[in-house]
C-alpha positions in Angstrom: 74.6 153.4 19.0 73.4 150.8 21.4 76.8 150.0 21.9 78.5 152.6 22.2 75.5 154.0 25.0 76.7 150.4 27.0 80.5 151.4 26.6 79.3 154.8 27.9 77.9 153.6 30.8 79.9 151.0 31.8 82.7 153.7 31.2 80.8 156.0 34.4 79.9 153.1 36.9 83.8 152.3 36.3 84.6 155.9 37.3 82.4 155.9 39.8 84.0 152.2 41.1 87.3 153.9 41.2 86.8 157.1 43.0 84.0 155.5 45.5 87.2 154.6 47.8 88.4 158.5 48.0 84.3 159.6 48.4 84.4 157.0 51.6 87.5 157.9 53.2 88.0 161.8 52.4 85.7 163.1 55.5 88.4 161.2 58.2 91.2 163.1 55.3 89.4 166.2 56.0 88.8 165.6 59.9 92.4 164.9 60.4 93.4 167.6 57.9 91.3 169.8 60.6 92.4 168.6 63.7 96.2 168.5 62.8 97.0 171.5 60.8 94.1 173.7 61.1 93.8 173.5 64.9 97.6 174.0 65.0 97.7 177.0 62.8 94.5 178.1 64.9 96.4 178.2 68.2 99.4 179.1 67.1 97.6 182.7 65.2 96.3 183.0 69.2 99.8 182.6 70.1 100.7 185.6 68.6 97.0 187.7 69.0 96.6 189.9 72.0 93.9 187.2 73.3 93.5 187.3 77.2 90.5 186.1 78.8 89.0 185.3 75.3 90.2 185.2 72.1 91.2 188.0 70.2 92.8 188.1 66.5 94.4 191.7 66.8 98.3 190.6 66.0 100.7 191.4 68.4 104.1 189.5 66.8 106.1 187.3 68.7 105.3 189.3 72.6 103.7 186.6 73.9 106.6 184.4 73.3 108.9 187.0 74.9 106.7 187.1 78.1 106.7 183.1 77.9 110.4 183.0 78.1 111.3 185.8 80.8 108.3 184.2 83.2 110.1 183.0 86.1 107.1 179.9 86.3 107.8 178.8 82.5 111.7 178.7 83.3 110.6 176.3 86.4 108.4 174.7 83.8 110.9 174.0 81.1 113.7 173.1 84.0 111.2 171.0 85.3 111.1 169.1 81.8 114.7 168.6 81.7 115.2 166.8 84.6 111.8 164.7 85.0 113.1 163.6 81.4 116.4 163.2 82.4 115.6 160.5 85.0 112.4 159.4 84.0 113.6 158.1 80.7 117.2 156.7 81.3 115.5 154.8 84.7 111.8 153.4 82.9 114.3 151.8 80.0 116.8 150.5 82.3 114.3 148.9 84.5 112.3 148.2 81.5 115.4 146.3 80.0 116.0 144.4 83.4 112.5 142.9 83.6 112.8 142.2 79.7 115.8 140.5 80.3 114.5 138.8 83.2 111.0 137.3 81.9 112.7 136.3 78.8 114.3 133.7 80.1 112.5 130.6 79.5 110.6 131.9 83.5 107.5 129.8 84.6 104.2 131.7 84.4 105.4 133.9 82.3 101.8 135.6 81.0 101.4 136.1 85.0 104.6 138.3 85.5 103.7 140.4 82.6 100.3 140.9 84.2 101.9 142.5 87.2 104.4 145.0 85.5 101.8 146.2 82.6 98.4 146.8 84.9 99.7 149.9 85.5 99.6 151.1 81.9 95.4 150.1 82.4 94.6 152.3 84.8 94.9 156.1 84.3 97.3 158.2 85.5 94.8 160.0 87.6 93.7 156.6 89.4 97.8 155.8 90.1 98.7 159.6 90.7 96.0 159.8 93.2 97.0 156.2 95.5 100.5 157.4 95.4 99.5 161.3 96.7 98.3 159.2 99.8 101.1 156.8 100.0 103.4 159.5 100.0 101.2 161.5 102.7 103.1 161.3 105.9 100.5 160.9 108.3 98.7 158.0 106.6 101.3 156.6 104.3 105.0 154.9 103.6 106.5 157.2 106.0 103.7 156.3 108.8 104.7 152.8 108.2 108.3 152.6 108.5 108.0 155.3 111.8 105.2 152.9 113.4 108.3 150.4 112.7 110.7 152.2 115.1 112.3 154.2 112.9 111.1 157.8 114.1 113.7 159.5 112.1 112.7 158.4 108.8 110.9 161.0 106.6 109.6 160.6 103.0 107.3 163.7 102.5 108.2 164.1 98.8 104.9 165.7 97.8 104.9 168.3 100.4 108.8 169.4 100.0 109.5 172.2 97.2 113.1 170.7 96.4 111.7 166.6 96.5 108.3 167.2 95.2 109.7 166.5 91.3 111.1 163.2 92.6 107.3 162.0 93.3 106.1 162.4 89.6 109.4 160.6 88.6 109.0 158.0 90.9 105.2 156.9 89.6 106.4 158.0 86.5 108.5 155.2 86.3 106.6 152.6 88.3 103.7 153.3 85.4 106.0 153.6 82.4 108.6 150.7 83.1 105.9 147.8 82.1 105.6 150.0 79.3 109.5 149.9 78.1 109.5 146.2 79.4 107.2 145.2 76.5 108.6 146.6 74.1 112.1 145.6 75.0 110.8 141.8 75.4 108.9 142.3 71.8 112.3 142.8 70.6 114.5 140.8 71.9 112.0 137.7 71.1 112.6 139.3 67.5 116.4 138.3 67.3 117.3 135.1 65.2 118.0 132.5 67.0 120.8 131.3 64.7 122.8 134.3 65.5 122.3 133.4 69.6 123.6 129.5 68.8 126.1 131.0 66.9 127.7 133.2 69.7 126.8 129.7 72.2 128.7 127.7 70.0 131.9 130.5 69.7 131.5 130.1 74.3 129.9 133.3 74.8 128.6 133.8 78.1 125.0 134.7 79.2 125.9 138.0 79.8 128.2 138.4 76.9 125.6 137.2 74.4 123.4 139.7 75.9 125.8 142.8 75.7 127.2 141.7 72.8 124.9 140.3 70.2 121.5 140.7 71.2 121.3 144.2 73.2 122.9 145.7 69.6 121.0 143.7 68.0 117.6 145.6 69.1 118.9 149.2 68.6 116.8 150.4 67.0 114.1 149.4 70.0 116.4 151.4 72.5 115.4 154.3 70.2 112.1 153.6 69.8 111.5 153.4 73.3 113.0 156.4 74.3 111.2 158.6 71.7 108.2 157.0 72.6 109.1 157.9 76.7 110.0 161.4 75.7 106.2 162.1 74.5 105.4 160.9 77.5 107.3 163.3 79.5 107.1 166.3 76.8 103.3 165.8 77.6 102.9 165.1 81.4 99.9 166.4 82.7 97.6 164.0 84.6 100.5 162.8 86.5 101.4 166.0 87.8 98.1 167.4 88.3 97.1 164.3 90.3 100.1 164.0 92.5 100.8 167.8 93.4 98.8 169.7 91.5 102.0 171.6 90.3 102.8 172.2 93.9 103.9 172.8 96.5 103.8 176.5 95.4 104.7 176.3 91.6 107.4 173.9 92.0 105.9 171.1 89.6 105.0 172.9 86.8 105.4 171.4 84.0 104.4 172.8 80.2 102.0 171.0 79.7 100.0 172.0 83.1 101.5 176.1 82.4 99.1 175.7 79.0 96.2 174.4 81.0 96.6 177.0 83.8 97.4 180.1 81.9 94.5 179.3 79.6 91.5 178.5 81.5 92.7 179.7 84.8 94.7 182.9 84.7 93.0 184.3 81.4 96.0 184.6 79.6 95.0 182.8 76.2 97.9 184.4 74.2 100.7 183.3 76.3 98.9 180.0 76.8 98.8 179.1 73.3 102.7 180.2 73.1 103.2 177.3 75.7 101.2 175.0 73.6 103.3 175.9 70.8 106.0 174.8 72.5 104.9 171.8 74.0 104.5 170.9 70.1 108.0 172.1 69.3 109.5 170.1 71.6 107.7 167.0 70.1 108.9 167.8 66.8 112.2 167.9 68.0 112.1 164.7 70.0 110.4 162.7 66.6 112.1 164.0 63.9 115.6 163.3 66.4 114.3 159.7 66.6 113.6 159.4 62.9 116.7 160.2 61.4 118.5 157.8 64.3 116.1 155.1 62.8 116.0 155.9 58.8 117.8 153.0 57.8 116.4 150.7 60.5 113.8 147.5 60.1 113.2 145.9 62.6 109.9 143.4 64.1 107.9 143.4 67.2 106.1 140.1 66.7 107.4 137.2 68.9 109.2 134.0 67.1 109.2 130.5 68.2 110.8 129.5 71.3 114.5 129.0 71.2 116.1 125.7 71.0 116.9 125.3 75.4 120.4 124.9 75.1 121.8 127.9 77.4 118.8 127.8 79.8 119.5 124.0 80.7 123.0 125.1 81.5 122.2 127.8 83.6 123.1 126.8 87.5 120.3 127.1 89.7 121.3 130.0 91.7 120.8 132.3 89.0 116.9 131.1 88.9 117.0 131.7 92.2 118.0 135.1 91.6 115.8 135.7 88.4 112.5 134.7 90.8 113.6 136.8 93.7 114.5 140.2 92.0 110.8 138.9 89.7 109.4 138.5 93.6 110.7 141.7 95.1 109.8 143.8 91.9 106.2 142.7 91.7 106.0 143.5 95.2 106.5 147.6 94.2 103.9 146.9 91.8 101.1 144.7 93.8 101.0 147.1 96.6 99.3 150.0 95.8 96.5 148.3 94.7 96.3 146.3 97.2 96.6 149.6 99.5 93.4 151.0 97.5 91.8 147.4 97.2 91.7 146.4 101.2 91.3 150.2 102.1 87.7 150.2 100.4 86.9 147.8 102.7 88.5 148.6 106.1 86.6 151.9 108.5 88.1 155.3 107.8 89.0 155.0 111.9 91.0 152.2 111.3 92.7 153.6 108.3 93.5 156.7 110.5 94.9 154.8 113.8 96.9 152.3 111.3 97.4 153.8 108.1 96.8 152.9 104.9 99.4 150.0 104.8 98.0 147.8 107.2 96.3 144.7 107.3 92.3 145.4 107.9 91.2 144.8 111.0 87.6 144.7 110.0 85.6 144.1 106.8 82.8 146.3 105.5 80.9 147.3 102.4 79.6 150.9 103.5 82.0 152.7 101.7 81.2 151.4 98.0 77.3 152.3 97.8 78.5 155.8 100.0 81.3 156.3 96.9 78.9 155.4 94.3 75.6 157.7 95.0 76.5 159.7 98.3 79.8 161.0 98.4 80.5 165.1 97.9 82.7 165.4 94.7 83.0 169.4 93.8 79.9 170.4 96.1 77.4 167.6 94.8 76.7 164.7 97.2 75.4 162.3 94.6 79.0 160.3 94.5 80.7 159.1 91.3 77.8 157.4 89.4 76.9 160.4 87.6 80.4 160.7 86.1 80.9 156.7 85.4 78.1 157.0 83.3 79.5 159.9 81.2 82.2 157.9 81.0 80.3 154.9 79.6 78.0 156.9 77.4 81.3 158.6 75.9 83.3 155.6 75.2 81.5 152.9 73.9 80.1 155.0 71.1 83.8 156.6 70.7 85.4 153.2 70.4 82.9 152.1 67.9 82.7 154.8 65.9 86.8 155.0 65.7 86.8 151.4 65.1 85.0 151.4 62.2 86.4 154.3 60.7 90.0 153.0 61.4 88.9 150.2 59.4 87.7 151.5 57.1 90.8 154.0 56.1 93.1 151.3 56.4 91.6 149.0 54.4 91.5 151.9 51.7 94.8 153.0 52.3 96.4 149.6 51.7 94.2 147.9 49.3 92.6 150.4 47.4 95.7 153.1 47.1 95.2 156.3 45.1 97.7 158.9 44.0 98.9 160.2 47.0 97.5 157.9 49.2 100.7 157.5 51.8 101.2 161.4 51.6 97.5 161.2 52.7 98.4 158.3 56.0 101.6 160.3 56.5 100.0 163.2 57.1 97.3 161.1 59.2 99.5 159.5 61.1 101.1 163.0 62.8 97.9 163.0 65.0 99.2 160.3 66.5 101.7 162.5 68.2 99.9 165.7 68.5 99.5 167.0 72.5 96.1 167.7 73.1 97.1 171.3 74.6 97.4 172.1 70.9 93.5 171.7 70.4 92.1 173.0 73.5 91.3 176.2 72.3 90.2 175.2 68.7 88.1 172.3 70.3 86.5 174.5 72.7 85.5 176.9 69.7 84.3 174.1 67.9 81.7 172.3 70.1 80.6 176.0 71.2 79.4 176.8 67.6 78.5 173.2 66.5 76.2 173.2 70.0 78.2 170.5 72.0 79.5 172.3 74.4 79.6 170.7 77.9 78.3 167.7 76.5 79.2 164.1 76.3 78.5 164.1 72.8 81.4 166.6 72.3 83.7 164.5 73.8 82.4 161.7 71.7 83.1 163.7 68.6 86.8 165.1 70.0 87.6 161.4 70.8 86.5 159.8 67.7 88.6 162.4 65.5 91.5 162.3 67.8 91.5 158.2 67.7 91.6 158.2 64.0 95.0 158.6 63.7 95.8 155.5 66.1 93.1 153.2 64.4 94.1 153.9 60.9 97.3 153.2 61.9 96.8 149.8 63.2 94.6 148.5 60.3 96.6 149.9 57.6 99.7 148.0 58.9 97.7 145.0 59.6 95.7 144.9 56.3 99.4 145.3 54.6 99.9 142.0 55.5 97.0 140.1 53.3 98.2 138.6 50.3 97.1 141.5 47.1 96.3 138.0 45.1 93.4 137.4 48.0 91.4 140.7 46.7 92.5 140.1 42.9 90.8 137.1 42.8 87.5 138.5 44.7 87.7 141.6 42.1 87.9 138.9 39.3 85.3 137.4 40.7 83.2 140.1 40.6 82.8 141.5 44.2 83.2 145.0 44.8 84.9 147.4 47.5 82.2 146.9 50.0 81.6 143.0 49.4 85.6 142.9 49.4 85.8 144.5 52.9 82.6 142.6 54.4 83.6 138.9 53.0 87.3 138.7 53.2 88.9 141.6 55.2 86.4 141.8 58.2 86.8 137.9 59.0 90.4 138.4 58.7 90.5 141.1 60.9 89.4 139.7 64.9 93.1 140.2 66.1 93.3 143.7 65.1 89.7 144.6 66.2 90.5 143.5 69.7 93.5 145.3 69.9 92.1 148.1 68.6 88.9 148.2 71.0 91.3 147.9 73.7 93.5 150.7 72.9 91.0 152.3 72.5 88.7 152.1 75.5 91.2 152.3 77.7 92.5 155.5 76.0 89.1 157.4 75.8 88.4 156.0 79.4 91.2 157.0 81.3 91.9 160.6 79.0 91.5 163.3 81.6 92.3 166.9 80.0 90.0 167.2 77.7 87.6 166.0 80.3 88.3 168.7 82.3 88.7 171.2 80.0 85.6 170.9 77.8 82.9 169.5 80.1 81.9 171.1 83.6 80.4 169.7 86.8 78.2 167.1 86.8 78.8 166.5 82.8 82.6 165.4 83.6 83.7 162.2 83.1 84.9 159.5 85.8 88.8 161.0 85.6 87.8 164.4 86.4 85.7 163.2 89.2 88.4 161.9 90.7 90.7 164.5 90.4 87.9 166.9 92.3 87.6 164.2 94.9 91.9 163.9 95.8 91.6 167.8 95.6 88.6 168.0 97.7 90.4 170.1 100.4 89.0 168.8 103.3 90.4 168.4 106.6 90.2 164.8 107.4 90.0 162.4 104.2 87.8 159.2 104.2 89.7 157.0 102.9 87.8 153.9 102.5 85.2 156.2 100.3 87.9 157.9 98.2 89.4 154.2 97.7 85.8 152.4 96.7 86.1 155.3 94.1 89.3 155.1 92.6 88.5 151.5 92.5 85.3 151.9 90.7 87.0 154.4 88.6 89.5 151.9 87.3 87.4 148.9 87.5 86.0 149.2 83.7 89.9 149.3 82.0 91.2 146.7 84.3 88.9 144.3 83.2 89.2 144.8 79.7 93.1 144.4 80.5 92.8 141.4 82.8 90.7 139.5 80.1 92.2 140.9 76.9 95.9 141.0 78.1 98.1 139.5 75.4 96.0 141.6 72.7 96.4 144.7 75.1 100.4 144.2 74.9 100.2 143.7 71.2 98.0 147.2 70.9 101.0 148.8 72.6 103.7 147.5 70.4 102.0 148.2 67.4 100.8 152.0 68.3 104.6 152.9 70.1 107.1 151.2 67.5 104.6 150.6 64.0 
């Protein structure tokens, strides 16, 4: 009897043993369950209710998508789309591609030029959109330069003309999105076996022959990777276009993305507002499931191999360094200059700004306009400057990057080493928050934190970033943790350690690389986010982003320049660093969360 009470028990605690990894990882299953399907169902019920200034569930069919369609500002919308895309995408890859090309071969200071064409991807669209309104301001910017040069006739007012207005957004588009294709193009073609290159040297291939004909197809499968990955990008443009034009002049930058925002917290009109967002999501399905039948049957790396064997690179004539270093040279220049512009500006007198303009070398060297920025300036009718809001920011994203972390951890570690029946149904369906636009849970989100009492709170944003990060972080520990040998953790379980001793004494001290690359997604996600920022907090509970987007729109007459500058830099400061310091893991984060 004895025995058979021992069998009986060790028969439970083994029971318990095996479903203790479902117990630990089912609220992040039911979180993401949530935040995918049921906020998506959720809007898209609104998108066919009678809602208007607040929701309603009274069913009124498919009207709202009818009014969506025959609205003369979603047909500028939509157009809009096509052709931002259009350009946007074909121009960031083939830019991308020629910097790839460029810094891959065998260049000095290599880690440096990377530097220069990825800071962009750091700083948040908001920061960027906001220095290249003013550089495109004609008074004060590119076109004040090139007039002070003698050139009286030269005009470039693309923000303030209706027909050139789009070709702003895809201008900085592309100046923030080309590091961005760059990396992932160099990722790839530092993935090609070298024995294939010596074997098309050997057979006399040319430089440019190798290229077009043996590594370029090589990477396919990165050409559609990064254009799937661009296409989000554009399907979802919102901070961009809000900072630049603010979907002006008129409505002649509106994009989907900011028709969801306006028609549901500005004009009232919730059930046409949530048709957008459905489309918004539409158009991502589209654009992924497109890209994932062009890459079924393709496998392909991102990690970089050893350094090829210099046999064409000693060959090379010396004019064609020369011309790798000067189109390097004149590139970075487009880069380096707006933040220098925002950099010296900070410290040069709003009266010089205005008798110079903003691309000028200062004549004069103060520190006024920081402390003024940082507790005195007027942001949205408060004259207490951006502290306030940098300290939202702080309070929301370290706890948010923790607490994603961890969790990330811990469902990849499950997910890969302690798999269940239906455990990759489980990530798969995990995994399509990754690509969900965050128009799709404004409404739901809002509900949520009104109820729960986190509404207009940093700890609601906490909570909305820590869910919507799960899908990134278990993403990159599940596909990291796939990597460590089975045998490790078979012969810790033989040895008698357990799920959490497992995860504490063999995967955690394994895991430094993906932590840092994880924490630096991460913060500079949650830092630089702006929309639901805007959207779910008010006044002085905003984070830094919003802030800045009040202070650009500010509408005043005459702009100080140096204070708005000593913002944006302080703005940016916090994800710069962690990019500056953390660089080669913060290139590594984007590989892994664009092509894994």
């Amino acid at each position: 009897m004895a025995g058979q009470a021992v069998s009986a028990g060790t028969s439970t605690w083994d029971r318990i043993k095996k479903w203790t990894p479902i117990f630990i990882i089912a609220p992040s299953i039911l979180a993401s369950f949530i935040y995918v399907f049921v906020f998506a169902g959720w809007t898209f019920y609104i998108s066919l209710s009678d809602s208007t200034l607040l929701p309603s569930y009274g069913f009124k069919g498919f009207e709202n998508y009818v009014s969506l369609w025959t609205n003369r500002r979603w047909s500028v919308a939509y157009n809009n789309l096509l052709f931002f895309s259009l350009f946007y995408v074909t121009i960031s890859m083939a830019f991308g591609l020629l910097l790839a090309i460029l810094i891959d071969q065998r260049i000095r200071a290599e880690s440096f030029w990377r530097t220069i064409f990825l800071y962009p991807l750091a700083v948040s669209f908001i920061a960027t959109g906001t220095v290249w309104q003013w550089l495109y301001n004609p008074s004060s910017g590119i076109q004040f330069l090139v007039n002070s040069w003698g050139w009286t006739d030269f005009q470039f007012a693309l923000t303030s003309d209706r027909k050139n207005a789009i070709w702003a957004i895809i201008i900085t588009g592309i100046w923030g999105s080309a590091g961005f294709s760059m990396a992932l193009f160099l990722a790839g073609l530092r993935s090609v076996d070298p024995d294939i290159i010596k074997a098309a040297q050997i057979d006399g291939a040319s430089w440019f022959r190798t290229y077009r004909k043996v590594i370029l197809p090589t990477i396919g499968p990165i050409f559609i990777a990064v254009a799937v990955v661009l296409l989000q990008f554009a399907i979802k443009t919102f901070d961009l276009a809000v900072a630049l034009t603010n979907s002006g002049p008129g409505i002649s930058t509106t994009f989907p993305a900011t028709y969801v925002y306006d028609f549901m917290f500005q004009r009232g009109e919730i059930g046409q507002g949530a048709a957008a967002a459905m489309m918004v999501l539409a158009a991502l399905a589209i654009v992924l499931g497109a890209g994932r039948l062009a890459m079924a049957d393709a496998v392909y790396g991102t990690a970089a191999v050893e350094d090829r064997e210099a046999g064409i690179a000693s060959r090379r004539r010396l004019i064609s360094r020369i011309v790798i270093y000067g189109l390097l040279g004149l590139i970075s220049i487009v880069y380096i200059v707006p933040f220098l512009v925002v950099f010296l500006n900070s410290f040069r007198t709003n009266i010089e700004i205005g008798a110079n303009g903003l691309i000028s070398l200062p004549q004069s060297f103060r520190l006024d306009a920081w402390p003024q920025a940082w507790s005195d300036f007027c942001i949205g009718g408060q004259c207490n400057g951006v502290a306030r809001y940098f300290w939202n920011s702080v309070a929301m994203v370290i706890p948010a990057t923790i607490i994603s972390t961890a969790l990330g951890a811990i469902n990849g570690y499950i997910l890969s080493k302690w798999k269940f029946p239906g455990s990759e149904i489980v990530f798969g369906c995990m995994l399509l928050g990754v690509f969900m636009p965050g128009q799709i849970a404004l409404l739901p989100w809002a509900f949520t934190l009104g109820q729960i009492g986190l509404a207009n709170s940093v700890y609601g944003l906490i909570l909305v970033h820590c869910i919507q990060g799960l899908s990134f972080t278990t993403l990159f520990f599940r596909n990291y943790y796939v990597s460590i040998p089975d045998d490790l953790l078979k012969a810790a379980r033989i040895d008698g350690a357990g799920f959490w001793r497992i995860f504490w004494k063999i995967m955690i001290p394994l895991s430094p690389p993906i932590i840092i690359v994880t924490v630096i997604w991460q913060f500079t996600g949650i830092w630089n986010e702006y929309l639901f920022g805007v959207v779910l907090n008010s006044g002085s509970n905003q984070p830094i982003t919003a802030a800045l987007v009040a202070l650009s729109m500010s509408g005043t007459t005459v702009r100080t320049y140096d204070v708005m500058s000593a913002a944006v830099l302080i703005g940016a400061l916090p994800p710069l660093l962690v990019y500056f310091f953390g660089g080669k893991y913060f290139v590594r984060g984007l590989t892994q969360g664009a092509i894994k």
